[in-house]
N, C-alpha and C positions, 0 to 999 in steps of 0.2 A: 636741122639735124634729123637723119633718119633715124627713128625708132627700130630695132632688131629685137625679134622674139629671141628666149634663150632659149636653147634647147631640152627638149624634156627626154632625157634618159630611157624611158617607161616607152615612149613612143616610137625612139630608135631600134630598139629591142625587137620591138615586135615588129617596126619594118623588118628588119634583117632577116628575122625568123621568115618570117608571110616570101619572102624574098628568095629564100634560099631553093636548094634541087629539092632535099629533103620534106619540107613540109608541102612544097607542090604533091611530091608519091604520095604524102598521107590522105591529102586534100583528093586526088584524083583516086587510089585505091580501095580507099577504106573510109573519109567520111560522107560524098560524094555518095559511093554507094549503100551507104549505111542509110543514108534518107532517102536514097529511091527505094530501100525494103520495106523502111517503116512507112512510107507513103501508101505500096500498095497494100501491105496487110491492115492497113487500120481501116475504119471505114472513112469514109462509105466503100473505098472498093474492097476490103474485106479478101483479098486476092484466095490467103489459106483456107478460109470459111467455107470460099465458092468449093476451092481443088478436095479438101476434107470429106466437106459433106456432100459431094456429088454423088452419093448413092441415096443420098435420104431423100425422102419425099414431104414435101412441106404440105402440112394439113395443116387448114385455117383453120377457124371458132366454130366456121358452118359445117365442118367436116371433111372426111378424106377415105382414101384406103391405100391399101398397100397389097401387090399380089405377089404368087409362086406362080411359076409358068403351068407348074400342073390345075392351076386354077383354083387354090385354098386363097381365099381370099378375107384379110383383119379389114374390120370398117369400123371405122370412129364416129360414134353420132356424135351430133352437135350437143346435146346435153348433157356427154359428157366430158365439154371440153372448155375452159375455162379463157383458154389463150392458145393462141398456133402450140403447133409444136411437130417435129420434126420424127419421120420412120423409115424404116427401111425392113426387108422381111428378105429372108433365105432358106435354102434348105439344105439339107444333107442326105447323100443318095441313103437307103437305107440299107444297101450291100456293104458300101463306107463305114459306115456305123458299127457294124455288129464285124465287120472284121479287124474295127481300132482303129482305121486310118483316117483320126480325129484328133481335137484339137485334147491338150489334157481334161479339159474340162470336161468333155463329150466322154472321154474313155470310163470317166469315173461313174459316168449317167449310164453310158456301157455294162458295165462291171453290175450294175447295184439293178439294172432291169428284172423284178422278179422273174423267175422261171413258171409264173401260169401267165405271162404277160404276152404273146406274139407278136411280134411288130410288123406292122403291117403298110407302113407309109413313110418316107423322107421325116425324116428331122425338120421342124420347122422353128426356125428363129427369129425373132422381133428384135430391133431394138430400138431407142425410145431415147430425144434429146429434147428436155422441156418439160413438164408439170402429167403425172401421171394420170390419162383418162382413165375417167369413171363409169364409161358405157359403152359397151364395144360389142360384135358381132363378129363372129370368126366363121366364114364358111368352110368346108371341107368338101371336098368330093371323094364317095367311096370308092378307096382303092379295089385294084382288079385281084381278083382270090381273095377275096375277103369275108365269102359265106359260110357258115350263118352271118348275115347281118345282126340279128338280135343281143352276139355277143361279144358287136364290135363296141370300144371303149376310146374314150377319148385322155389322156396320161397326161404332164407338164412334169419336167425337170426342176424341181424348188432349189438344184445346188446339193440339196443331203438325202432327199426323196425326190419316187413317182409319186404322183399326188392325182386321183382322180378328180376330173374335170366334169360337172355338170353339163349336159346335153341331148339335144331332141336329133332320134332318127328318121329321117324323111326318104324311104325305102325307095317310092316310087322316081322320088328326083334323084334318088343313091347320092343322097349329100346328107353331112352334119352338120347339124348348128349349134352353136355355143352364144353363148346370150351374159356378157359376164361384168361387173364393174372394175375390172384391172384389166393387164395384156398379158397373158401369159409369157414369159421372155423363150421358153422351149417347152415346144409340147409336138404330140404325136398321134395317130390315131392306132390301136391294137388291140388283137383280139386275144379276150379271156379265156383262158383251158380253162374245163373242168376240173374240178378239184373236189377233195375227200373229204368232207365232214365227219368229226368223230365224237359218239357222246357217250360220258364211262359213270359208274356209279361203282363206290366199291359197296360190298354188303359184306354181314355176317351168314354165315353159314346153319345159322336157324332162318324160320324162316321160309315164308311163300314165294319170296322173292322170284326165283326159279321160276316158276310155275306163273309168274304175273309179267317177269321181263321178257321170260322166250317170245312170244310175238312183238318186239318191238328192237331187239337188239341181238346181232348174227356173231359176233366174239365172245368169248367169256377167256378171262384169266384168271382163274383160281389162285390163291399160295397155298400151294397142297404142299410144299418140301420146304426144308430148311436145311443149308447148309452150317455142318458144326463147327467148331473151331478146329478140331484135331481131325479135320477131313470128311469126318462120315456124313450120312445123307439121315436125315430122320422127318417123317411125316409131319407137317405142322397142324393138318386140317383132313377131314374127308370130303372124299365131292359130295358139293351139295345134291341132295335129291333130286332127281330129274333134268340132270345136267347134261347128261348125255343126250337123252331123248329131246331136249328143248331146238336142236336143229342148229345150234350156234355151232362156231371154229371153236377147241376146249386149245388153249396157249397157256401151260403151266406156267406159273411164277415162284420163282424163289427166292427163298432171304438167307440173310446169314443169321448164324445164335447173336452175333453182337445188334445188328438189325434190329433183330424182334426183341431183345431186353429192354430195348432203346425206345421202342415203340409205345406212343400214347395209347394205342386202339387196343383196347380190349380185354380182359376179364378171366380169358379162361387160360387153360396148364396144358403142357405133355404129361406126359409122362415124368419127366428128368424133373418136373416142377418150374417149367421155365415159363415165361409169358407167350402169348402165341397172340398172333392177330384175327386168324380166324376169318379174314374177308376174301372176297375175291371181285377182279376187274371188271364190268363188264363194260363194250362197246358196240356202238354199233356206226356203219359208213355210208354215206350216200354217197354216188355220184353228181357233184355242185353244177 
């Protein structure tokens, strides 16, 4: 007698299915292709990794660099590098720049560039895939119209600030170097304006003062007036002696009555019996 398997249900099924138009389209469209994707993006062939990161440049343990065509050149030493890691470096024209046709980020580093600051070189940008080095050298070459040399400066974008960057000029090679244990992510080279120094001392109106600050300070602002509550103008103070003669700019100061009642500084009266301050401004400016 021949034995006959019974048929298992479970197995008809899934013939049918396996069988049908329908799960052929799925099999040939969609699952088919779904493992040649994950094939090549996982490794080893890594397919996205390679097309992603084809602008970085892979720096081993011994070290690397990364340049700008105008020849600023980041170099990684090996002691400050723990494991590969991965850069890339860029610039921005610096007409682009200061006209905004940048990225939001750049606009905002725009916007907030003090006004003693000149810019004087492309934007330069880093960016960094792997463990942050610890020892890096950044060349520069002195941009063209850049003299004085003595008061070119080296800047980084921190995100909320300019942030000066420590660095040595090498006038004869017309290049900068920065010697630093991080990467600056944005940084620039630019020259510093002159700018105004100002040093004020108020005084009382007794008193050498006069006669001991004229040679050290070219402003004076006295508070010779007060203005009153119902308008009028009344003297608060006399010029100090020799105020004139001292050679300074004389820049009167005025207060109001409610000012000077208000006022901690000082001891003496008008007239009206009111408190008076009795001092005056002085400064004096360099050229920075």
């Amino acid at each position: 007698m021949e034995w006959q398997r019974e048929p298992n249900p479970i197995l008809e099924t899934l013939t049918v299915l396996l069988e049908s138009r329908a799960t052929s389209l799925i099999l040939s469209f969609i699952v088919i292709p779904a493992l040649l994707v994950a094939a090549l993006w996982l490794p080893p062939i890594s397919i996205g990794e390679r097309v992603l990161d084809n602008e970085f440049v892979a720096i081993p343990e011994s070290g690397g660099s990364v340049n700008d065509p105008d020849g600023t050149q980041v170099v990684f030493l090996a002691e400050g590098l723990s494991k590969p890691v991965k850069a890339t470096m860029s610039s921005v024209p610096r007409v682009e720049f200061l006209a905004g046709n940048v990225s939001t980020a750049l606009r905002s580093a725009a916007a907030a560039l003090p006004a003693q600051l000149v810019l004087k070189s492309p934007i330069y940008q880093v960016r960094l895939k792997g463990e942050e080095p610890t020892a890096v050298v950044i060349n520069i070459p002195i941009p063209n119209d850049a003299e004085p040399y003595v008061v070119l400066d080296v800047y980084e974008w921190t995100g909320d600030q300019w942030a000066w960057l420590p660095h040595k000029l090498y006038a004869e090679d017309e290049q900068l170097e920065l010697r630093l244990n991080r990467v600056p992510r944005t940084f620039a080279v630019v020259q510093a304006q002159r700018t105004v120094a100002s040093v004020g001392a108020d005084i009382q109106r007794t008193g050498d003062f006069v006669a001991r600050a004229g040679p050290a300070l070219t402003e004076a602002s006295p508070r010779l007036y007060m203005m009153n509550e119902d308008g009028t103008i009344s003297q608060l103070m006399a010029e100090p002696e020799g105020l004139r003669d001292s050679g300074a700019v004389i820049v009167p100061y005025s207060t109001t009555a409610r000012q000077t009642a208000s006022s901690e500084a000082i001891g003496r009266t008008t007239s009206s019996s009111s408190p008076m301050s009795g001092r005056a401004t002085w400064t004096r400016s360099w050229p920075w």
